[in-house]
Biopython code that builds the backbone (N, CA, C, O; Angstrom):
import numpy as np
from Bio.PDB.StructureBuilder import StructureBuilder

atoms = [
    (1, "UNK", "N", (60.759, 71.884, 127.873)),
    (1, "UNK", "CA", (60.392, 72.794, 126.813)),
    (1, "UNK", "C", (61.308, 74.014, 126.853)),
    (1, "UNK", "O", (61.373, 74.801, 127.797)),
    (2, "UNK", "N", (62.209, 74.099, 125.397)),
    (2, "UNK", "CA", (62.784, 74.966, 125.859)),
    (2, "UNK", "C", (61.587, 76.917, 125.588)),
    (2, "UNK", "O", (60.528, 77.075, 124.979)),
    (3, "UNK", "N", (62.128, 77.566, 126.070)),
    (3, "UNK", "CA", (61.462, 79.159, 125.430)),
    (3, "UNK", "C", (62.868, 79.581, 124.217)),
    (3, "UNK", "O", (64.024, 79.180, 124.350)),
    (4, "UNK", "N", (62.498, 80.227, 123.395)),
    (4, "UNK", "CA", (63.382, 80.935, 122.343)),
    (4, "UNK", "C", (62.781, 83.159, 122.659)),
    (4, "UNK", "O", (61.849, 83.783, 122.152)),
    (5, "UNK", "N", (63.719, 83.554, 123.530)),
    (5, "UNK", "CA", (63.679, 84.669, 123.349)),
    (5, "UNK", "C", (63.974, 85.521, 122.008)),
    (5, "UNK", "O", (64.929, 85.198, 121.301)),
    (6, "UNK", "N", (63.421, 86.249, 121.779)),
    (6, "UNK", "CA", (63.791, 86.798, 120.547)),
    (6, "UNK", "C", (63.005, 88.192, 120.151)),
    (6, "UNK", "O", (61.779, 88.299, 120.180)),
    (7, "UNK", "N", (63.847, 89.161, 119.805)),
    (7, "UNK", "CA", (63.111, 90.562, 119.306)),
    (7, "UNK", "C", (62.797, 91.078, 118.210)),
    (7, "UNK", "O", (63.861, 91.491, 117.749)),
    (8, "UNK", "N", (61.913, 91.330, 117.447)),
    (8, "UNK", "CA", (62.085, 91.886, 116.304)),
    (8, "UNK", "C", (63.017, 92.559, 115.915)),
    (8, "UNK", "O", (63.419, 93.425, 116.691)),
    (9, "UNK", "N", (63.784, 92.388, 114.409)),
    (9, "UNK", "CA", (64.698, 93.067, 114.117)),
    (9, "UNK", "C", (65.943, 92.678, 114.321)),
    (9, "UNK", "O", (67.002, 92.893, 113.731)),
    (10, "UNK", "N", (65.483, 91.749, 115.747)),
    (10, "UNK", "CA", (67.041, 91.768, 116.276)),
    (10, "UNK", "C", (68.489, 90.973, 115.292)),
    (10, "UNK", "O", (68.425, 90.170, 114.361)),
    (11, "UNK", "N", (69.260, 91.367, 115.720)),
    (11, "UNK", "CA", (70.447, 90.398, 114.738)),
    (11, "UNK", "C", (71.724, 90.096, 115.973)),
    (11, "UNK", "O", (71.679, 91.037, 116.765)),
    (12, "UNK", "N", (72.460, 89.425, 116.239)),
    (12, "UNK", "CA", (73.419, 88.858, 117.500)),
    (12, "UNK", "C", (74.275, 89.220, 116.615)),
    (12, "UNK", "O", (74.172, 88.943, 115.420)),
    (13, "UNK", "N", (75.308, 89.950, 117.187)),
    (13, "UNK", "CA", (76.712, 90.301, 117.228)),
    (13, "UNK", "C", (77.248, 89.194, 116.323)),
    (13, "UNK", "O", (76.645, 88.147, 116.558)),
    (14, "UNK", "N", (78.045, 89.081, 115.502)),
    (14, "UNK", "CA", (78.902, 88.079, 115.331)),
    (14, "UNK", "C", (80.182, 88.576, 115.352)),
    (14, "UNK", "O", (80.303, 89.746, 114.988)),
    (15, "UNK", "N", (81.318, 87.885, 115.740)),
    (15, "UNK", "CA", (82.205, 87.921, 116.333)),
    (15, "UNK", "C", (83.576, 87.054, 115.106)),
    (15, "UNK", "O", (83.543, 85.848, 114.861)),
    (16, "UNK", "N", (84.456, 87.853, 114.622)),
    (16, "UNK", "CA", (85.536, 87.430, 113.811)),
    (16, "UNK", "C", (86.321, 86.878, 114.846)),
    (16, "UNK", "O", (86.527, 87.578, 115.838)),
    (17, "UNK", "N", (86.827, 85.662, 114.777)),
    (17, "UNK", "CA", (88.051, 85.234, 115.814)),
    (17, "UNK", "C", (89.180, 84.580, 115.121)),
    (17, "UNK", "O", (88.924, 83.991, 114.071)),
    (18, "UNK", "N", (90.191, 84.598, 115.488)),
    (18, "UNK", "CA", (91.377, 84.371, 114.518)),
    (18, "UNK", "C", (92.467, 83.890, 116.065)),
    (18, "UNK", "O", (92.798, 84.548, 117.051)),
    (19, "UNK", "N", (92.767, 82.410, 115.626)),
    (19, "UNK", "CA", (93.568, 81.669, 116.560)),
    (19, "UNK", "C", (94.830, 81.370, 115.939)),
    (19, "UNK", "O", (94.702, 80.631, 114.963)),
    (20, "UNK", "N", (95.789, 81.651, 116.153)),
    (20, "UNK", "CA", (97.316, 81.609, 116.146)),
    (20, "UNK", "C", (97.855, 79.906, 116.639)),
    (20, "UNK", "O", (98.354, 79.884, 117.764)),
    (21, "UNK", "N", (97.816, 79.030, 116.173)),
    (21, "UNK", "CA", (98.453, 78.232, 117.026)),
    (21, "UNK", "C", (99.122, 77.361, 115.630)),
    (21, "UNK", "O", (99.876, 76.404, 115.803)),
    (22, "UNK", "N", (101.214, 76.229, 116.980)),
    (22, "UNK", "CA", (101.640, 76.275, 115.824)),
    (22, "UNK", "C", (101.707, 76.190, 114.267)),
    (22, "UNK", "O", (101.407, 75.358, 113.411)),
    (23, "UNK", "N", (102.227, 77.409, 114.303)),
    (23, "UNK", "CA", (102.869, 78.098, 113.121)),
    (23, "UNK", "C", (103.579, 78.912, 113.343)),
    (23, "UNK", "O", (103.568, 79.673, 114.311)),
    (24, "UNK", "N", (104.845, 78.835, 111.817)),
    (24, "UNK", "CA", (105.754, 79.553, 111.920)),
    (24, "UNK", "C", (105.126, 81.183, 110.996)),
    (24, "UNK", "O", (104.639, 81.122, 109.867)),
    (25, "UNK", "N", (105.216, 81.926, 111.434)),
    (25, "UNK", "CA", (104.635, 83.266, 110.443)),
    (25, "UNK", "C", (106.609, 83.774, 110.150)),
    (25, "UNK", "O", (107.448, 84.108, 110.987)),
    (26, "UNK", "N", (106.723, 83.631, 108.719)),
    (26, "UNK", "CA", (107.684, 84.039, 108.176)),
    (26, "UNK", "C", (108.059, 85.784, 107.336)),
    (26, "UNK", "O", (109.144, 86.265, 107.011)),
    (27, "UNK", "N", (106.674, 86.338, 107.213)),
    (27, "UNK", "CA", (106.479, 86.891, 106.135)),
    (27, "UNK", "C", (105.369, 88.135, 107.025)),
    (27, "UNK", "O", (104.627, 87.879, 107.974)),
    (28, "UNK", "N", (105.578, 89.511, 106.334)),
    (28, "UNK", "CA", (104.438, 90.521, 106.887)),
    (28, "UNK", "C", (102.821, 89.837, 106.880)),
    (28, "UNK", "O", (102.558, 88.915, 106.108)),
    (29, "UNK", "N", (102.018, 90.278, 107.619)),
    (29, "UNK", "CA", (100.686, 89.979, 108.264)),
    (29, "UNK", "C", (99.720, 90.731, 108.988)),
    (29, "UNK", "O", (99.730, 91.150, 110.145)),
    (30, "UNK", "N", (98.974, 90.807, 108.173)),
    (30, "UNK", "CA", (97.677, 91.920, 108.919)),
    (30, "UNK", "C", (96.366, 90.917, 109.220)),
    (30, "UNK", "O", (95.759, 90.171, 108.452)),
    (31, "UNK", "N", (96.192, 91.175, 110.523)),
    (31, "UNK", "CA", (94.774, 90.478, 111.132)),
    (31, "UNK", "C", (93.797, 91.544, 111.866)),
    (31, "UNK", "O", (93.933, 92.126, 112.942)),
    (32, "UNK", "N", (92.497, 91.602, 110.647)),
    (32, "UNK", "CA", (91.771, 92.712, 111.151)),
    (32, "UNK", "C", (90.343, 91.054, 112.024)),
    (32, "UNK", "O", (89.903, 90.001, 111.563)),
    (33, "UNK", "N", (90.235, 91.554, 112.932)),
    (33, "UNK", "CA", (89.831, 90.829, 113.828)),
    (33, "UNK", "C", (89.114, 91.677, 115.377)),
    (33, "UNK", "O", (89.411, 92.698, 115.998)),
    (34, "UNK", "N", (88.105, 90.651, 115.519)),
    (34, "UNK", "CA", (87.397, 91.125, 116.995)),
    (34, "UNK", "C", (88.317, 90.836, 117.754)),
    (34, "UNK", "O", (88.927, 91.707, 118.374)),
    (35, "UNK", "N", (88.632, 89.370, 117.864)),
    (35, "UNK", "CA", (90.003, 88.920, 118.678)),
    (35, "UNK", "C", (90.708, 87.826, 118.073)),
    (35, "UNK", "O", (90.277, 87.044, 117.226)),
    (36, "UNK", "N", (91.854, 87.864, 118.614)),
    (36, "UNK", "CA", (92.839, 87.428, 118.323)),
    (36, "UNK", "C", (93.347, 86.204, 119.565)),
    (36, "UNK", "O", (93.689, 86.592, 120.682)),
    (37, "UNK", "N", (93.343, 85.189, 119.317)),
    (37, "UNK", "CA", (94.483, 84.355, 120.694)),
    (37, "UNK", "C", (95.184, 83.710, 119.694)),
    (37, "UNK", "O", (94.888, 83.267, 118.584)),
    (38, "UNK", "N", (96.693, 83.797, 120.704)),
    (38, "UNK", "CA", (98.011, 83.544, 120.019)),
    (38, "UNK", "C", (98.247, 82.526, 121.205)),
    (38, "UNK", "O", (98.054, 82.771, 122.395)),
    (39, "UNK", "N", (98.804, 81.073, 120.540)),
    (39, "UNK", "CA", (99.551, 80.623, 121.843)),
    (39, "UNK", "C", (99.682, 78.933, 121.290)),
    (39, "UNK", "O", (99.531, 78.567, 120.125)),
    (40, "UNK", "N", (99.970, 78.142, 122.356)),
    (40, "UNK", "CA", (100.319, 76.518, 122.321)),
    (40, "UNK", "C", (99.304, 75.611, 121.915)),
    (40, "UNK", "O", (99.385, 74.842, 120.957)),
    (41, "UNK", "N", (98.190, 75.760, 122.818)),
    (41, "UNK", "CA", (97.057, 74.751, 122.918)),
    (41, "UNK", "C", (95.891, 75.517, 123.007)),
    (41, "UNK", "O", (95.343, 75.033, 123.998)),
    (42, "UNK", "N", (95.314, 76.234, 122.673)),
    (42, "UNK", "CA", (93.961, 76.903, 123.008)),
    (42, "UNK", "C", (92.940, 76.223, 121.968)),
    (42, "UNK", "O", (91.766, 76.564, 122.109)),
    (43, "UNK", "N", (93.215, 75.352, 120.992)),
    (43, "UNK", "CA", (91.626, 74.845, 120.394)),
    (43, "UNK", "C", (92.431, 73.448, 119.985)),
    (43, "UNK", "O", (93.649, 73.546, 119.837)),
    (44, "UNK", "N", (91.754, 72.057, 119.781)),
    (44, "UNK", "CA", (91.849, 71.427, 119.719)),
    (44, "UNK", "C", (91.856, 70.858, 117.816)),
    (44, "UNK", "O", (92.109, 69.912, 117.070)),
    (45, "UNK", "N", (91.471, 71.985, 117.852)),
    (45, "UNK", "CA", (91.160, 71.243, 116.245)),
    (45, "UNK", "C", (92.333, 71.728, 115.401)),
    (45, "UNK", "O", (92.240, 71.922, 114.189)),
    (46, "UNK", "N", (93.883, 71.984, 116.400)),
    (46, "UNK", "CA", (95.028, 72.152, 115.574)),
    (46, "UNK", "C", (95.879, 70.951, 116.807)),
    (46, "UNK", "O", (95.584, 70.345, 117.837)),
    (47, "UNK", "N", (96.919, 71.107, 116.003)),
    (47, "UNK", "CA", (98.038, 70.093, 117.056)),
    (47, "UNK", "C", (98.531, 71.069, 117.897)),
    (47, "UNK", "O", (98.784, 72.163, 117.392)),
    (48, "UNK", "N", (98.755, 70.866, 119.302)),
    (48, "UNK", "CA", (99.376, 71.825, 119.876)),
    (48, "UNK", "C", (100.973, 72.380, 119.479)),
    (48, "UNK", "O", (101.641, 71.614, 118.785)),
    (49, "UNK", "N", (101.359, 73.190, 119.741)),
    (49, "UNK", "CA", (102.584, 73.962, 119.679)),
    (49, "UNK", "C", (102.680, 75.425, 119.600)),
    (49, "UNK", "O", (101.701, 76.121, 119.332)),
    (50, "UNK", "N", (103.679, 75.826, 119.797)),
    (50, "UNK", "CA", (103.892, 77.424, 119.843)),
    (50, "UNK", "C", (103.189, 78.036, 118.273)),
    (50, "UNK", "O", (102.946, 77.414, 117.239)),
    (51, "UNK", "N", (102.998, 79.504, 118.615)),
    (51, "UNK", "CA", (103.437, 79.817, 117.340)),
    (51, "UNK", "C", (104.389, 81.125, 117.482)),
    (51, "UNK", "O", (104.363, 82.035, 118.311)),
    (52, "UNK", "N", (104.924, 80.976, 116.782)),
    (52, "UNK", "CA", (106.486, 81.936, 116.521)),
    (52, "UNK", "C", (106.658, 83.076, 115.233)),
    (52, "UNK", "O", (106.919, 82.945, 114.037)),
    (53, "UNK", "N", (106.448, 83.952, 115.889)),
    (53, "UNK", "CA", (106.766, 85.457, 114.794)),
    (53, "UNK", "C", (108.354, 84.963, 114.387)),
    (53, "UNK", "O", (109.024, 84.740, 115.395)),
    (54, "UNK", "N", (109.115, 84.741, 113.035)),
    (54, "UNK", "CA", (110.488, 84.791, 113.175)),
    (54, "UNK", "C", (110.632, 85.871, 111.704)),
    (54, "UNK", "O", (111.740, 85.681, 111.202)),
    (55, "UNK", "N", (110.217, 86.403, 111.305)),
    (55, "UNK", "CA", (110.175, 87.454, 110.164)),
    (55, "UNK", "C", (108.822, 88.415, 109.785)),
    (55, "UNK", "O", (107.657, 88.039, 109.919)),
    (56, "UNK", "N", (109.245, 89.718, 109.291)),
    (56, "UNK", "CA", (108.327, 90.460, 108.969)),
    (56, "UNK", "C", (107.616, 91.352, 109.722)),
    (56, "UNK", "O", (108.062, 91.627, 110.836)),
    (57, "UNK", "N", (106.489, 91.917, 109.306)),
    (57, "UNK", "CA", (106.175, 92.756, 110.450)),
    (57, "UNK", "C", (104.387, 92.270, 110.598)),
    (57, "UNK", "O", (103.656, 92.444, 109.622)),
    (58, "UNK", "N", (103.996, 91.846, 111.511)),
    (58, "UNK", "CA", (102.776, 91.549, 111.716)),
    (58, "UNK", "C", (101.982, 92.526, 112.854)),
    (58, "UNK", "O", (102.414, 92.729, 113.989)),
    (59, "UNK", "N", (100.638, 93.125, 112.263)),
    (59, "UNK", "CA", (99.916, 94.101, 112.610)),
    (59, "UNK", "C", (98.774, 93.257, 112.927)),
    (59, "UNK", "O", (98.325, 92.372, 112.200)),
    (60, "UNK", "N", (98.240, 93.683, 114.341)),
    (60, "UNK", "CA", (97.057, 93.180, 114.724)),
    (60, "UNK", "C", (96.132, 93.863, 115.074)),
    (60, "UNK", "O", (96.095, 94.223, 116.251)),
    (61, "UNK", "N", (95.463, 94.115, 114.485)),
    (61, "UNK", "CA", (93.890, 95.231, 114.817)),
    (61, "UNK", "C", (92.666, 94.446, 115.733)),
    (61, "UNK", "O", (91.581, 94.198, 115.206)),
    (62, "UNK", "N", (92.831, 94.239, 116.548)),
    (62, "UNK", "CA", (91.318, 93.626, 117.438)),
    (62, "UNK", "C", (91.084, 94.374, 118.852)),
    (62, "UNK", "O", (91.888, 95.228, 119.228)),
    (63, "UNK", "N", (90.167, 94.089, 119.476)),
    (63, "UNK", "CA", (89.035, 95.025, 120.212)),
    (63, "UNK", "C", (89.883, 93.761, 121.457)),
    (63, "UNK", "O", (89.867, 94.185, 122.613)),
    (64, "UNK", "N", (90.568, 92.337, 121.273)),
    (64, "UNK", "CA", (90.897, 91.614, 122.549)),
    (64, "UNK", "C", (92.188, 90.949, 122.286)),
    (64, "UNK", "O", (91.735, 89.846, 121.979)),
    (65, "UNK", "N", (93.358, 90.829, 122.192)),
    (65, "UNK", "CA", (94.352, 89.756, 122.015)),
    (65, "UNK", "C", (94.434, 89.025, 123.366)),
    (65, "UNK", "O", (94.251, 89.642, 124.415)),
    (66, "UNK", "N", (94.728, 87.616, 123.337)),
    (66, "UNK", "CA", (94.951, 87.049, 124.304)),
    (66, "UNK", "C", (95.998, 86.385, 123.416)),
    (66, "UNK", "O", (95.909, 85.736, 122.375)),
    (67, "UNK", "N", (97.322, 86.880, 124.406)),
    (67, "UNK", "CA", (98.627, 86.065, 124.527)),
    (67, "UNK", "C", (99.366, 85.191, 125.889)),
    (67, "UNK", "O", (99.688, 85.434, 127.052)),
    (68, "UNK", "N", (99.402, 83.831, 124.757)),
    (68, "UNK", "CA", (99.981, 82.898, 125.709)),
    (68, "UNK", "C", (101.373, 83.156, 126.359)),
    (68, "UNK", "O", (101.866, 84.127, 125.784)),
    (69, "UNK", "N", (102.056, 82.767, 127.151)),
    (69, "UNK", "CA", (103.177, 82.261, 127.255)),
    (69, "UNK", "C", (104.083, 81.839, 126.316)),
    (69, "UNK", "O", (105.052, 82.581, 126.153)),
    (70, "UNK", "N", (104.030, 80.990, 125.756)),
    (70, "UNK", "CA", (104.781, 79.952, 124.453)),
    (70, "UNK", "C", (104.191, 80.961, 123.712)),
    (70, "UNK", "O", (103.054, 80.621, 124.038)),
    (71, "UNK", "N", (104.003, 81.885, 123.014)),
    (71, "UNK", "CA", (103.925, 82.721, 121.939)),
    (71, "UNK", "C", (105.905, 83.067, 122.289)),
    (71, "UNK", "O", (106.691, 83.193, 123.228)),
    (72, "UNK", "N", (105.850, 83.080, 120.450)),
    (72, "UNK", "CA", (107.170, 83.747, 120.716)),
    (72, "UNK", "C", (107.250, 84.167, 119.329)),
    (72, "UNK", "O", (106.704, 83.663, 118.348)),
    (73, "UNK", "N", (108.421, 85.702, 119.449)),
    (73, "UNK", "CA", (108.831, 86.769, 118.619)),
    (73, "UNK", "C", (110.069, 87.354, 118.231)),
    (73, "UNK", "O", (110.444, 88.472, 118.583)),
    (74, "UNK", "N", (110.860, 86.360, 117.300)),
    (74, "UNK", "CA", (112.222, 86.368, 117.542)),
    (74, "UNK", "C", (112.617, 87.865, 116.920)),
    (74, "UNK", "O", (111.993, 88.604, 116.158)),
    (75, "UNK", "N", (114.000, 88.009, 117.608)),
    (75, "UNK", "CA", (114.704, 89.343, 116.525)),
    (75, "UNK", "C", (114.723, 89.377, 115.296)),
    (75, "UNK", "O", (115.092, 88.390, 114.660)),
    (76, "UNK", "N", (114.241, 90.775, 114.558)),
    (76, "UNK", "CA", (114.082, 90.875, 113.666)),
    (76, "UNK", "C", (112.487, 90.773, 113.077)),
    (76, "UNK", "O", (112.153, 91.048, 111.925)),
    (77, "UNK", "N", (111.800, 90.414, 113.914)),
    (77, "UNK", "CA", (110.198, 89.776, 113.669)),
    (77, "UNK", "C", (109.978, 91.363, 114.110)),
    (77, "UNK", "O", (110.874, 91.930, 114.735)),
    (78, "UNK", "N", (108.918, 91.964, 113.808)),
    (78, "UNK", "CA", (108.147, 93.035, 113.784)),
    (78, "UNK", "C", (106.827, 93.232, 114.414)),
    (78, "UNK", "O", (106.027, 93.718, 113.615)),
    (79, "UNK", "N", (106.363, 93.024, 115.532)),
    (79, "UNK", "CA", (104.969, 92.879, 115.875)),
    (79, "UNK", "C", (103.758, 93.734, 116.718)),
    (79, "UNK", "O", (103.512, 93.519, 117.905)),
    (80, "UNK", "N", (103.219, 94.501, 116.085)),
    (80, "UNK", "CA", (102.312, 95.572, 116.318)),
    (80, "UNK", "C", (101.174, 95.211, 116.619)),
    (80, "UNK", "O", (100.754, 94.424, 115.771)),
    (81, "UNK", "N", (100.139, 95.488, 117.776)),
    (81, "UNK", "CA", (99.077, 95.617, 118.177)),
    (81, "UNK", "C", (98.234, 97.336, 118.267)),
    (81, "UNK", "O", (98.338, 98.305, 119.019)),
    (82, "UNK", "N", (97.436, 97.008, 117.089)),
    (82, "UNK", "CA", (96.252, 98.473, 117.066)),
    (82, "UNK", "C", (95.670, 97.828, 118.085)),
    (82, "UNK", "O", (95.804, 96.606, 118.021)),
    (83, "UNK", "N", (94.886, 98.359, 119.288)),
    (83, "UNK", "CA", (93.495, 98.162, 119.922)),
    (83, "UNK", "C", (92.639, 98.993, 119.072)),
    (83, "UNK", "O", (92.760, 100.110, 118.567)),
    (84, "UNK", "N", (91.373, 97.726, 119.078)),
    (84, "UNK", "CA", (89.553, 98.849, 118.100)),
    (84, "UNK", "C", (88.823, 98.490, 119.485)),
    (84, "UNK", "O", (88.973, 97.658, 120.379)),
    (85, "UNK", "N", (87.884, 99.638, 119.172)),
    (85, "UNK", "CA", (87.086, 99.402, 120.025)),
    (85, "UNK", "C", (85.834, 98.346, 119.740)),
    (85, "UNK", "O", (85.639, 97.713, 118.703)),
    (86, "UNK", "N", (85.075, 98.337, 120.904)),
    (86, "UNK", "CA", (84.209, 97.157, 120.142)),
    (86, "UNK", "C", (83.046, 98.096, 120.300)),
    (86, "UNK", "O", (82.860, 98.938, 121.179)),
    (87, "UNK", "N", (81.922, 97.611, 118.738)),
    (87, "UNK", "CA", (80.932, 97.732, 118.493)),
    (87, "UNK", "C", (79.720, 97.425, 119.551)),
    (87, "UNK", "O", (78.548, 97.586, 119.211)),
]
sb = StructureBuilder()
sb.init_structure("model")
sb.init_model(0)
sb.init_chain("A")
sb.init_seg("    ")
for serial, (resi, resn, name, xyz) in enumerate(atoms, 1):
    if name == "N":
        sb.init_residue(resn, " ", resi, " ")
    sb.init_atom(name, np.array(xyz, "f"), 0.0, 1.0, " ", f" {name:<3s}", serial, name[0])
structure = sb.get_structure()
């Protein structure tokens, strides 16, 4: 049997997540986001591969980035991290 805790009122966090995996980002990019992971293989429900900044300027606003290794940001690519705090 399971128990269901629960409080009046209450509402659970929900959480924006935004996964980077290959793709080429050619073009400027803003990701307003809780977090962010950039990288090769982190979810299954894409094909693995890098993903690669090779143009523009991409701005990332989240409270966590997790960057892989195989992330990559060629010259000329532009890539900014705001930290937010979290709620």
């Amino acid at each position: 049997m399971k128990k269901l805790i629960s409080k009046q009122g209450y509402v659970p966090k929900r959480y924006d997540l935004r996964i980077l995996q290959n793709e080429n980002i050619e073009d400027s990019q803003t990701y307003d986001c809780d977090v962010v992971m950039l990288g090769s293989s982190i979810t299954s429900q894409k094909a693995d591969g890098a993903i690669s900044f090779k143009n523009g300027k991409t701005i990332i606003n989240a409270s966590s980035v997790i960057i892989e290794p195989s992330t990559v940001i060629e010259e000329g690519a532009e890539f900014i991290i705001n930290p937010t705090s979290k709620n």
